[in-house]
C-alpha positions in Angstrom: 23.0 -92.9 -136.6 24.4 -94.4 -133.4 25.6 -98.1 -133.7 23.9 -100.0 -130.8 26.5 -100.6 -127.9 27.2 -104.5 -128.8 27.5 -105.6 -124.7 23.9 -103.9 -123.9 22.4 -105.8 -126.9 23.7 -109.2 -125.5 22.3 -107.9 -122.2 19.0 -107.2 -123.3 19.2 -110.6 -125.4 19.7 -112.9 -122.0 16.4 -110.9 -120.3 13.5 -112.4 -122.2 10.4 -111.1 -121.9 8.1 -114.1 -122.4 10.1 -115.9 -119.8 9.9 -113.4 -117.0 5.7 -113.7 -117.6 6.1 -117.2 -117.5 8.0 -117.0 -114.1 5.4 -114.3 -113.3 2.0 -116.1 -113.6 -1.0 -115.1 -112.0 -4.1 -116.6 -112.2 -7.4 -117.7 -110.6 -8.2 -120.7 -108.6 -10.2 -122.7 -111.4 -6.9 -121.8 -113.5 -4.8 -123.2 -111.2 -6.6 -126.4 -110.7 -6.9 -127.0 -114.4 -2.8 -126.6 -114.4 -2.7 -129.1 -111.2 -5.2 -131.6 -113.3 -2.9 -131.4 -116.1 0.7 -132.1 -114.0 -0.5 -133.4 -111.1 3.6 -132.2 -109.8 2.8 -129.2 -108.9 0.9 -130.6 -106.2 4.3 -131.9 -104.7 5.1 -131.5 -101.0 8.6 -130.0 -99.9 10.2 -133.4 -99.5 8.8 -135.0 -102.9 10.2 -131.6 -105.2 13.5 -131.6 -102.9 13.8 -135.5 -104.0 12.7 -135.0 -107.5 15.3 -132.1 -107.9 17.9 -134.3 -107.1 17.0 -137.2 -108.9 16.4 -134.7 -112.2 20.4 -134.1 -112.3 20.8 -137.7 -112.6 23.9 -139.8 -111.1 27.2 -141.7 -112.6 27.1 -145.4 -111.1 29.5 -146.6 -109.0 32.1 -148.9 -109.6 32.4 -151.9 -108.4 29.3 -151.8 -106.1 30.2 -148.4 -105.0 27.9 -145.8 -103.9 26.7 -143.5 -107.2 28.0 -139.5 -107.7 25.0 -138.0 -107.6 25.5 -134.9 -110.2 23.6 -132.4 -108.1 26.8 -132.4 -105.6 28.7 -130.8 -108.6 27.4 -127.9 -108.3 25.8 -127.3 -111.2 24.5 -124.0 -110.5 27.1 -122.1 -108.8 29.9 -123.5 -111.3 31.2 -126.2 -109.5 32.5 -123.7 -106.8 31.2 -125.2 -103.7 31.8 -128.9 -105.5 31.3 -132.1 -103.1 34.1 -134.5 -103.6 35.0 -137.7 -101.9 31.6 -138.1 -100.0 29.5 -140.3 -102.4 29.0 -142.6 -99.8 27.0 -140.0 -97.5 25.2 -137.9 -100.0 23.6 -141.5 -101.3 22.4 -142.2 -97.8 21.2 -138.2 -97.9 19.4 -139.2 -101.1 17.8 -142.2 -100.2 16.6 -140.9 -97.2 15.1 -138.0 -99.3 13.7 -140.4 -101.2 11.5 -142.4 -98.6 10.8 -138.6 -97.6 9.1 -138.5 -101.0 7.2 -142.0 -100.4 5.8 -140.5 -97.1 7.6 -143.7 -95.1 8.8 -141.9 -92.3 11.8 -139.8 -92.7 9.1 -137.0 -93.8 8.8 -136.9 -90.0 12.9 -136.7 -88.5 15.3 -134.0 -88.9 18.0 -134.8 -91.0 21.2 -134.5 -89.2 24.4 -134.1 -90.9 27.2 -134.8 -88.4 30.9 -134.7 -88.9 34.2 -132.9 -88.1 34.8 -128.9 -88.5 35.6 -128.3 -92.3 34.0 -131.4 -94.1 31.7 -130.0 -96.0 28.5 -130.5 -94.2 27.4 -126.5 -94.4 28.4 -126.9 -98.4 25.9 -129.8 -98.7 23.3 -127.7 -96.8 24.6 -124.6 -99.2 24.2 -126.4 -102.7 20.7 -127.9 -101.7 19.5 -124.2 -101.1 20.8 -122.7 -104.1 19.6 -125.5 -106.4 15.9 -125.1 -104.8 16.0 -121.7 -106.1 17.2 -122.7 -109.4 14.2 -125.5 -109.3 11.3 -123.3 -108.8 12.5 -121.2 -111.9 12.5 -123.8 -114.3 9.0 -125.9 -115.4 10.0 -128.9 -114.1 9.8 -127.2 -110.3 7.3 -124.3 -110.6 5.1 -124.6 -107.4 2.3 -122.0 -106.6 0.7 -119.7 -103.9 -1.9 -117.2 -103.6 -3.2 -114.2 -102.0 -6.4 -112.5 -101.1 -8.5 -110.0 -103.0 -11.2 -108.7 -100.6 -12.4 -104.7 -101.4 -8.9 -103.7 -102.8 -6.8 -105.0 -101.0 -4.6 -107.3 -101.9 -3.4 -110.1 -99.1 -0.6 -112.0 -99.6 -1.0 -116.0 -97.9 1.9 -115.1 -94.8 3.4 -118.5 -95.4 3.1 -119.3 -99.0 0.8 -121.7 -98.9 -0.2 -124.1 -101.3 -3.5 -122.9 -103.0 -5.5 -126.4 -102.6 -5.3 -125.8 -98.7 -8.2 -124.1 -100.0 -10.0 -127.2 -100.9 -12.3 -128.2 -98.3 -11.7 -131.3 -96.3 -14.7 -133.2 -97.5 -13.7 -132.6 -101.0 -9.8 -133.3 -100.8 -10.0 -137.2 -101.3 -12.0 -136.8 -104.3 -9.3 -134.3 -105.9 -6.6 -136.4 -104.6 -7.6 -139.3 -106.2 -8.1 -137.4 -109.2 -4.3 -136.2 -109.6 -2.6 -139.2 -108.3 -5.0 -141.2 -111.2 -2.7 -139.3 -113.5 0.3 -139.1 -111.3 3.1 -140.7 -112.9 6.2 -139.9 -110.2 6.1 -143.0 -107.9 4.7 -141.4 -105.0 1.4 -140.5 -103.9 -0.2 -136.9 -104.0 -1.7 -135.5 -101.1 -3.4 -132.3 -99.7 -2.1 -132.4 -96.2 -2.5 -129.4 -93.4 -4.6 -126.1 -92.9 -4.8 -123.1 -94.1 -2.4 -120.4 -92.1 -4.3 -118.1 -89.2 -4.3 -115.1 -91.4 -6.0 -117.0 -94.6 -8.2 -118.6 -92.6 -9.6 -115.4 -90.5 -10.1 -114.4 -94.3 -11.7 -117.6 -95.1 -14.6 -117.2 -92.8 -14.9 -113.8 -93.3 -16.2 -113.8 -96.9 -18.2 -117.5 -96.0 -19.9 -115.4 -93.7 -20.2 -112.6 -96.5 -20.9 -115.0 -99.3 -23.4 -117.2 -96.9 -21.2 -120.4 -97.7 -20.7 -120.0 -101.0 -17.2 -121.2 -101.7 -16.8 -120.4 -105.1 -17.8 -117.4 -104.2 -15.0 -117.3 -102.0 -12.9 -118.8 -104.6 -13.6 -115.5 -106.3 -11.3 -113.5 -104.1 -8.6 -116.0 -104.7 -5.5 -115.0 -106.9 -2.9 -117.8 -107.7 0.6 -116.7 -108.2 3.7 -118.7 -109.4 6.3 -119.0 -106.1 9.9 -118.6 -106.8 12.1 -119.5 -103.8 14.8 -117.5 -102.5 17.2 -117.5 -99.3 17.5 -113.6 -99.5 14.0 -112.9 -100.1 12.8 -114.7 -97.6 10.7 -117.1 -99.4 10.7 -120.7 -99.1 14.0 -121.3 -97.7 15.1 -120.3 -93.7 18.3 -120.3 -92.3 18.6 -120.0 -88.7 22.0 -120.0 -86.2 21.8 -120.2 -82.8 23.0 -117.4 -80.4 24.0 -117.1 -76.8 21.6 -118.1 -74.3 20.7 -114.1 -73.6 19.8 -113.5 -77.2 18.0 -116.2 -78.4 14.5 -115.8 -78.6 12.1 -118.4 -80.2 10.1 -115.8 -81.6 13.0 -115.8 -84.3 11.4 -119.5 -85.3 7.6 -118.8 -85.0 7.0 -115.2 -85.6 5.9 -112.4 -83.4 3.3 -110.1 -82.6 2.8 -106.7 -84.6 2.5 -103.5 -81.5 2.0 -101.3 -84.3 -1.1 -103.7 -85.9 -2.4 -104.5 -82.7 -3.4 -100.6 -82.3 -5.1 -100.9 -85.4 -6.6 -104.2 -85.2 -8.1 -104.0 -81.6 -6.4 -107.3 -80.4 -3.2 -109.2 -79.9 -5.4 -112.3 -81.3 -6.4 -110.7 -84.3 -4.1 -112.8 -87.3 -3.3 -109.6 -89.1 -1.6 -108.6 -86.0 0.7 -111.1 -86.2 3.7 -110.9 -88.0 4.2 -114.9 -89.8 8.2 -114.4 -90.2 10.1 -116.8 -88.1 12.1 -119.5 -89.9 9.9 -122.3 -89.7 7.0 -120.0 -91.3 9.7 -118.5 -94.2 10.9 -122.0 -94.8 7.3 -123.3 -95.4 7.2 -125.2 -99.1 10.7 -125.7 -99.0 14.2 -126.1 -97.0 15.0 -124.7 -93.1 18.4 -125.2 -92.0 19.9 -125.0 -88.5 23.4 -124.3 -88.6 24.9 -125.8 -85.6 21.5 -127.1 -84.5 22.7 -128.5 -81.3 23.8 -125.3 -79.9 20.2 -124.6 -79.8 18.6 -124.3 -76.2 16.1 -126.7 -75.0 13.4 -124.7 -75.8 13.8 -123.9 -79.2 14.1 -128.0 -79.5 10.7 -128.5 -78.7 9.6 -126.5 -81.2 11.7 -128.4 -83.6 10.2 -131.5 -82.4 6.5 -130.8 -83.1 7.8 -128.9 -86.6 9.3 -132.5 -87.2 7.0 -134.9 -86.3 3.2 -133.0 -86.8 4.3 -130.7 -89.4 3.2 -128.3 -87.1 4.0 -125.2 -85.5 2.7 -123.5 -82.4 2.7 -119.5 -83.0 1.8 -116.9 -80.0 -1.7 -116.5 -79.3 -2.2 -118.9 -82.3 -3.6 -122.8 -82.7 -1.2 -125.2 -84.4 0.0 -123.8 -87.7 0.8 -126.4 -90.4 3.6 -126.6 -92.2 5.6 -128.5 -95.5 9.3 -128.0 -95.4 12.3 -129.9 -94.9 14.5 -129.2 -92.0 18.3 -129.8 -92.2 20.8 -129.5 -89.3 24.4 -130.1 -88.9 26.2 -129.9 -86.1 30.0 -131.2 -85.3 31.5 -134.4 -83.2 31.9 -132.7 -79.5 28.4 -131.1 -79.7 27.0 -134.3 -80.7 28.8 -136.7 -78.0 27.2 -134.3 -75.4 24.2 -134.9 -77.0 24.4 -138.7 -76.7 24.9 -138.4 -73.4 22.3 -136.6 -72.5 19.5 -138.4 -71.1 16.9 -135.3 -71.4 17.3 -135.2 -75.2 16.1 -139.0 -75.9 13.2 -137.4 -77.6 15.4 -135.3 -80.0 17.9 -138.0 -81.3 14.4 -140.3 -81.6 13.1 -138.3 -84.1 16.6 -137.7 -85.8 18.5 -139.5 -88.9 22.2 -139.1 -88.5 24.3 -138.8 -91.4 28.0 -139.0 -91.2 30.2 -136.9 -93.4 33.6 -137.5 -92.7 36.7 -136.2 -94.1 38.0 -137.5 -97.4 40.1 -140.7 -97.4 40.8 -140.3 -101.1 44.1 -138.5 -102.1 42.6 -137.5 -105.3 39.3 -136.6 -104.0 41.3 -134.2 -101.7 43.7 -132.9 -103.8 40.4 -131.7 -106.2 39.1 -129.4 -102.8 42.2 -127.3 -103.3 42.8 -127.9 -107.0 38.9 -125.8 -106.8 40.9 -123.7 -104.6 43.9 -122.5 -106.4 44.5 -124.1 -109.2 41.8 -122.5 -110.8 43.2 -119.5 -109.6 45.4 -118.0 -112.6 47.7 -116.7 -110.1 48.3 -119.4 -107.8 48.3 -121.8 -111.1 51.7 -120.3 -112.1 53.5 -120.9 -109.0 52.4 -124.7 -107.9 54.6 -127.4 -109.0 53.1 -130.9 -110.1 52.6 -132.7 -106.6 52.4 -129.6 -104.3 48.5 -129.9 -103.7 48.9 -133.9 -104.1 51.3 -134.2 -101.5 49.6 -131.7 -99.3 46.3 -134.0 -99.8 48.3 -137.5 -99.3 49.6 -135.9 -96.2 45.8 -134.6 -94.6 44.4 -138.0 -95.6 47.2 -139.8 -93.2 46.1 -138.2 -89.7 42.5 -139.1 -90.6 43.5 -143.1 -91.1 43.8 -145.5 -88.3 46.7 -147.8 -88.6 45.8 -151.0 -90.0 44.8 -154.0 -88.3 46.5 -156.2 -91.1 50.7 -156.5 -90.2 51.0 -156.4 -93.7 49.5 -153.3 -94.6 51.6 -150.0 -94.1 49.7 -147.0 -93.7 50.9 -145.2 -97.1 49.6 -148.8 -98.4 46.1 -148.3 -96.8 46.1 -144.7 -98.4 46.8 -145.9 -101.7 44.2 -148.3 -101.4 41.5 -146.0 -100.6 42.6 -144.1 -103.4 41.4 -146.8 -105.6 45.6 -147.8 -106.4 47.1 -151.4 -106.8 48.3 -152.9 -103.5 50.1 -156.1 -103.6 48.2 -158.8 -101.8 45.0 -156.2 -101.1 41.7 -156.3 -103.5 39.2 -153.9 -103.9 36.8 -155.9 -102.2 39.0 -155.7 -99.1 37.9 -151.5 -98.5 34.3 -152.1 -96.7 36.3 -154.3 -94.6 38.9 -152.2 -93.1 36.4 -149.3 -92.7 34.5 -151.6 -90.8 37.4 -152.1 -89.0 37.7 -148.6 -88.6 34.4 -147.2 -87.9 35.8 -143.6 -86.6 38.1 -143.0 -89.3 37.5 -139.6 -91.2 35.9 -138.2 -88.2 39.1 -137.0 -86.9 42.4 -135.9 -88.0 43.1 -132.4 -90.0 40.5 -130.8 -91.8 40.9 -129.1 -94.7 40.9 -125.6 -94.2 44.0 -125.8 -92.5 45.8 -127.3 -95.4 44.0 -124.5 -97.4 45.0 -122.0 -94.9 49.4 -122.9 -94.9 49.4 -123.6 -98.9 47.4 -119.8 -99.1 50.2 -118.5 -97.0 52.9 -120.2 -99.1 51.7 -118.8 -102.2 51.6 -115.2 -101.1 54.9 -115.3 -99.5 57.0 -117.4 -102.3 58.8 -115.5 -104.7 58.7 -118.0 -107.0 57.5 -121.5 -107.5 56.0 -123.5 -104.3 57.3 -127.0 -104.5 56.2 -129.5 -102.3 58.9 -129.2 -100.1 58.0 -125.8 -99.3 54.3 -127.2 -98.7 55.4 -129.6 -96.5 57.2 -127.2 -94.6 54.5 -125.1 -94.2 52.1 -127.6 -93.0 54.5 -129.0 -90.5 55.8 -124.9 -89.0 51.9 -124.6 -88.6 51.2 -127.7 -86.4 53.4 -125.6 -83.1 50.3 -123.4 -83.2 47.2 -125.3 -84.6 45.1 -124.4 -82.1 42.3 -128.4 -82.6 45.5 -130.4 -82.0 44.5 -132.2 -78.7 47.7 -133.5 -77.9 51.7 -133.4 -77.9 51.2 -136.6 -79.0 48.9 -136.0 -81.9 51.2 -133.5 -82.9 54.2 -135.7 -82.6 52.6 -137.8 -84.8 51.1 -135.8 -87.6 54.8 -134.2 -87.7 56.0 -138.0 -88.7 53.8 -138.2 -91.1 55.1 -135.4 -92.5 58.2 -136.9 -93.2 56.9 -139.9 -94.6 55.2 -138.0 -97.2 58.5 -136.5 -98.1 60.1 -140.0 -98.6 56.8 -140.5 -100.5 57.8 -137.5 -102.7 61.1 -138.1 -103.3 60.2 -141.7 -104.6 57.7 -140.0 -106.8 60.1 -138.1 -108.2 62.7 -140.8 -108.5 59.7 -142.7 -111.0 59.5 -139.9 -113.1 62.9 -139.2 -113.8 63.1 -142.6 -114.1 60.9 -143.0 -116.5 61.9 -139.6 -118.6 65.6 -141.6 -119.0 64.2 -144.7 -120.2 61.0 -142.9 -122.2 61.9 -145.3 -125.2 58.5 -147.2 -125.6 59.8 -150.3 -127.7 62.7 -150.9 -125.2 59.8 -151.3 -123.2 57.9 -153.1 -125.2 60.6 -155.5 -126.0 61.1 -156.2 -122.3 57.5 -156.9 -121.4 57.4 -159.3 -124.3 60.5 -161.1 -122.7 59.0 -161.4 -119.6 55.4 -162.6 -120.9 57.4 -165.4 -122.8 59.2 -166.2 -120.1 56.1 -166.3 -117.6 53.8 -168.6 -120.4 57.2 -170.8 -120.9 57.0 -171.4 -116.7 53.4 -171.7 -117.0 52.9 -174.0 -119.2 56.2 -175.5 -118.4 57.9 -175.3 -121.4 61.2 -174.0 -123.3 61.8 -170.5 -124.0 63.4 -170.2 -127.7 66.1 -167.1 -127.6 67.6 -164.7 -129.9 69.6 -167.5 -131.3 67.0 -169.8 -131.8 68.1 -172.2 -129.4 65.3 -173.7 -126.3 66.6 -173.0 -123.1 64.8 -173.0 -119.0 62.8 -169.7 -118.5 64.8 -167.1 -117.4 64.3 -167.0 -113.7 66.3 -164.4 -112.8 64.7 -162.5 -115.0 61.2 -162.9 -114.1 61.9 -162.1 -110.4 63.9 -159.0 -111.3 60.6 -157.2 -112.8 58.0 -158.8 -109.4 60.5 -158.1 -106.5 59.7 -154.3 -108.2 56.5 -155.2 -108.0 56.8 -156.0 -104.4 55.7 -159.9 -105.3 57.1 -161.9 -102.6 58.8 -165.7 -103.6 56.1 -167.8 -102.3 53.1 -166.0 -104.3 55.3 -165.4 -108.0 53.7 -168.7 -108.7 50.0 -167.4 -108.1 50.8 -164.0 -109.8 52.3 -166.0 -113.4 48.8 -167.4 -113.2 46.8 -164.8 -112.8 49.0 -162.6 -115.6 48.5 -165.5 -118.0 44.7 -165.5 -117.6 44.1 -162.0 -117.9 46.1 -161.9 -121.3 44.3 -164.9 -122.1 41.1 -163.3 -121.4 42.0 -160.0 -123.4 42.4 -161.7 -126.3 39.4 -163.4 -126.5 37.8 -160.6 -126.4 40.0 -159.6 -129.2 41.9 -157.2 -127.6 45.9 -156.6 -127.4 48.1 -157.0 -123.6 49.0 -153.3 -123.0 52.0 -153.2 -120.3 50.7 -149.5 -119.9 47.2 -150.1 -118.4 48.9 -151.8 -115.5 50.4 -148.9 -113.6 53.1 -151.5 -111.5 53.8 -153.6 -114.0 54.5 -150.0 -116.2 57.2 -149.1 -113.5 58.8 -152.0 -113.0 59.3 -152.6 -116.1 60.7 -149.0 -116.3 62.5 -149.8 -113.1 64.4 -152.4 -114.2 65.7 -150.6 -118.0 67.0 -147.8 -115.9 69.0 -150.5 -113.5 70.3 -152.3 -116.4 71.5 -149.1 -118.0 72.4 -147.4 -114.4 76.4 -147.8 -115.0 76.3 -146.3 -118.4 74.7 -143.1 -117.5 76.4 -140.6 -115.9 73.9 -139.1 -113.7 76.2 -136.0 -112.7 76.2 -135.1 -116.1 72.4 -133.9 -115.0 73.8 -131.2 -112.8 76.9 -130.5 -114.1 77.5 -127.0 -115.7 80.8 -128.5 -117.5 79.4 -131.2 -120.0 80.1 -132.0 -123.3 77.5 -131.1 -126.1 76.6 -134.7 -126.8 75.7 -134.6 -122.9 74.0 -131.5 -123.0 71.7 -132.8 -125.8 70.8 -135.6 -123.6 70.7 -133.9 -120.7 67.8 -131.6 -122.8 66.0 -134.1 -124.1 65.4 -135.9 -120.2 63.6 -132.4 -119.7 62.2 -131.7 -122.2 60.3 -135.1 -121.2 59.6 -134.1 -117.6 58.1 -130.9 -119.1 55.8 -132.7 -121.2 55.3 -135.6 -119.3 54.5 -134.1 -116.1 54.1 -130.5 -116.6 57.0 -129.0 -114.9 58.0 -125.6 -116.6 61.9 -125.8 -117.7 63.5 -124.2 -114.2 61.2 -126.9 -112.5 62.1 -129.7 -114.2 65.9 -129.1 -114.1 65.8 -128.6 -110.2 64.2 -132.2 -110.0 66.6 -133.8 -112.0 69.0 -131.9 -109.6 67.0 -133.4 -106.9 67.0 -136.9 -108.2 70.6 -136.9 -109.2 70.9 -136.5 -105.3 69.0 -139.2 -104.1 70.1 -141.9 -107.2 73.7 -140.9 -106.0 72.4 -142.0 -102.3 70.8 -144.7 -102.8 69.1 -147.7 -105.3 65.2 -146.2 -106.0 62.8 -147.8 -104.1 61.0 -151.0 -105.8 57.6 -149.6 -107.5 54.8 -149.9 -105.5 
């Protein structure tokens, strides 16, 4: 006998019966309104299930007052592919105003506009909040419901995939409203709001007439079905684009009439004649976006203004057809400055809530868009060298930052601020400042795709590892022919930047040479000690005891040999002893130990100054040199053997950058840590 083929079983294992009949359902009215008694959510409007889908993914706080991640932004259903990072600011605000959506105070009413430079991730939002509807209707927590018609053997589907207890008479809704919301436990209020569609309620009438007014007669011909959304079905979720002015037709929006039906049907006013598949009608019960919704013309707005603000739609030949969705637009920084200037569209930006999503100004959240790129990518993995993408990032964060109104803050400083990094004399506090100070930063400067674009072509035409250099390179040959740089000027300038990020590398890699010579922890550790002893001595103004037991003055050359490389200037050394000594203080009264580690300047400074003291006994062209003795050699393996595991460099990697470094230490000092 045949062994079962071991893949098809595991197949056949993930397709379960049971739950394709649960996903399946169908069911009479009376059913149905025994399930909605029982959870009054599947009563929810478009707005209150998009909000609750969020919420349901939960958020990780913010620190320090910061806005929250909400988790939905991951991704979580298309494997973190289309990932959101850097913009927890602006998906809050996209949340919260989802939220009072849900609470029916107003924004149920606007189009939600998400507005920002080419390539920053507004489409992605639009993307992930489509693909996780889907996901929501499948699961319990988001079923939602429709129905279709049963009248002589026929079976009519509602056109817009209505919600069932439109069926409810008007004079009864209140009653069953205050029914489910008696049991409603979500926070916002259940309501029954809009009319049946033309086509269910021609066949409304029809069997009233037949059943002389007996609704649950009526109710009779009613089937309930579950409703699962999908973008490529056509259900629940519409996305439109705008075309040229020739082709665009607002019958694309609202539906159209049926020739073929009309024949059969006797009239162009008959409902069944009518074909209910425009956007706004496929979207019903869930999410419409308009992709570049400004390009739209005028005409097509005023739809969108009565879809917005009456939940209603005006089809052909038809009265006002209600509708429950959510509509989303984005559109880019030129096509919304001509809207602002134009006087004719007062009515649109009225009924509009702008959402800015601007380009990252984190290096890290950057360098994670193509780390989601390529270093996931096997193939691409193998060839990028520690920084490449991080230097590439630091480099597209610096044309989108406006030079800093503070003379004492450089604008690699701001950058490392924003990054959430130690900056002498800056706080944390000090970020909703400058950004206030700054109101159009991250709406300009290079998006990016571009970035993606020149490290994509570096991969595939390297013939062996991509190094930063060979990023930078790439970046910089591109800007001759970027075709969104404005200016000589602007070019001028992002090609400066480019050079600063090399300095900004070769520092970097200065550090971590650095730090792979003098990887001896309780040299370390013996030299922070001398300097905290030295710092309480000057605090407290007392006698350090040395080696030889004898009281002496606090070593003041000391002390300002570690805070000079920690870019602590003389007249604020007195403030910083301070605050050192109360944060030790405070560590161990919570019974914890001072760790020279968790402070990422102090760390290099420290390492800074054991490589200076042991500068003139190391012979740094024995790094490079092919003629060296074997004690040398030994050494020489041991530095990169560090850099390897330190920093992940493979071993040709890590002996070029020790080549590198040998270079610039032979130069030049290494620049104070930052």
């Amino acid at each position: 006998m045949n062994q079962p083929n071991p893949l098809l079983q595991r197949i056949e294992d993930s397709v379960s019966p049971e739950r394709w009949r649960a996903l399946h359902w169908e069911g009479s009215f009376e059913e149905y309104l025994e399930r909605v008694q029982e959870h009054p959510e599947l009563a929810r409007n478009a707005w209150q299930r998009l909000s609750d889908m969020i919420e349901g993914h939960g958020c990780v706080p913010g620190k320090s007052g910061a806005a929250p991640r909400w988790k939905l932004f991951d991704d979580p259903h298309g494997g973190g592919e289309d990932a959101v990072y850097g913009l927890d600011a602006p998906l809050d605000q996209l949340v919260r105003t989802i939220r009072a959506g849900a609470l029916g105070l107003g924004p149920e009413r606007r189009v939600l506009l998400l507005h920002g430079p080419v390539g920053s991730a507004k489409s992605t939002i639009a993307r992930i909040l489509k693909r996780s509807l889907e996901a929501y209707s499948r699961c319990d927590e988001g079923a939602l419901y429709s129905f279709e018609w049963v009248i002589d053997g026929v079976v009519t589907r509602s056109p817009m995939n209505q919600d069932p207890l439109l069926l409810i008479p008007q004079s009864a809704r209140a009653e069953v409203e205050t029914e489910l919301n008696r049991r409603n436990r979500r926070g916002y209020r259940i309501e029954i709001r809009g009319e049946l569609d033309p086509v269910s309620r021609f066949f409304f009438e029809q069997l009233l007439e037949r059943h002389g007014g007996d609704w649950r007669a009526v109710m009779g011909h009613v089937r309930v079905k579950r409703l699962l959304l999908s973008e490529r079905d056509r259900v629940g979720i519409g996305t439109f684009q705008p075309k040229d002015e020739k082709n665009q037709d607002s019958t694309e929006l609202t539906g159209d009439l049926n020739y073929r039906k009309i024949a059969e049907y006797g009239s162009d006013s008959d409902p069944r004649a009518f074909n209910f598949d425009g956007e706004f009608q496929v979207a019903n019960r869930g999410l419409l976006e308009f992709v570049e919704v400004l390009k739209l013309d005028v005409a097509f707005l005023y739809d969108l203004l009565g879809a917005t603000q009456e939940h209603a739609i005006k089809p052909r030949k038809f009265a006002q057809t209600s509708i429950d969705e959510v509509i989303l637009g984005h559109t880019n920084e030129p096509e919304y400055r001509k809207l602002a200037s134009n006087e004719l569209m007062e009515a649109f930006r009225d009924r509009t809530i702008k959402i800015d999503v601007p380009y990252n100004l984190a290096v890290a959240d950057e360098t994670e868009i193509y780390r989601r790129q390529f270093a996931r990518r096997p193939a691409s993995a193998r060839v990028l060298v520690p920084h490449a993408l991080e230097m590439a990032a630091l480099w597209a964060v610096l044309t989108r930052l406006e030079e800093p109104a503070h003379a004492t803050l450089s604008l690699l400083q701001k950058a490392r601020l924003y990054n959430g990094e130690d900056v002498q004399g800056f706080q944390p506090g000090q970020i909703p400042e400058l950004r206030a100070g700054a109101p159009r930063e991250g709406l300009g400067g290079i998006s990016p795709r571009y970035v993606q674009d020149r490290i994509a072509t570096c991969i595939a035409s390297a013939r062996g590892p991509v190094t930063p250099h060979m990023v930078l390179d790439e970046l910089e040959s591109g800007l001759r022919h970027h075709s969104l740089i404005g200016s000589e000027d602007t070019r001028k300038r992002y090609t400066q930047l480019v050079g600063l990020v090399r300095e900004e590398y070769e520092t970097i890699i200065q550090r971590e040479v650095q730090a792979a010579i003098t990887a001896d922890p309780e040299e370390l550790r013996s030299l922070c000690a001398k300097y905290v002893d030295n710092v309480k001595a000057w605090v407290t103004r007392e006698k350090v005891v040395d080696a030889s037991g004898c009281e002496c003055e606090p070593d003041e050359r000391l002390m300002r040999s570690i805070e000079e490389r920690m870019e602590i200037p003389e007249t604020r050394k007195g403030d910083f002893r301070h605050e050192l000594m109360n944060y030790i203080a405070a560590v161990r009264l919570e019974g914890g130990v001072f760790e020279y580690r968790e402070n990422a300047r102090l760390c290099r400074a420290l390492e800074s100054k054991v490589f200076e003291d042991r500068r003139d006994t190391i012979q740094l062209t024995t790094l490079v040199s092919s003629v060296v003795d074997p004690q040398a050699q030994s050494k020489i393996a041991q530095i990169r053997t560090r850099l390897m595991q330190q920093c992940g460099y493979d071993e040709a990697t890590a002996a070029g950058i020790l080549a590198q470094a040998a270079g610039l230490f032979a130069r030049a000092r290494p620049k104070a840590a930052a």
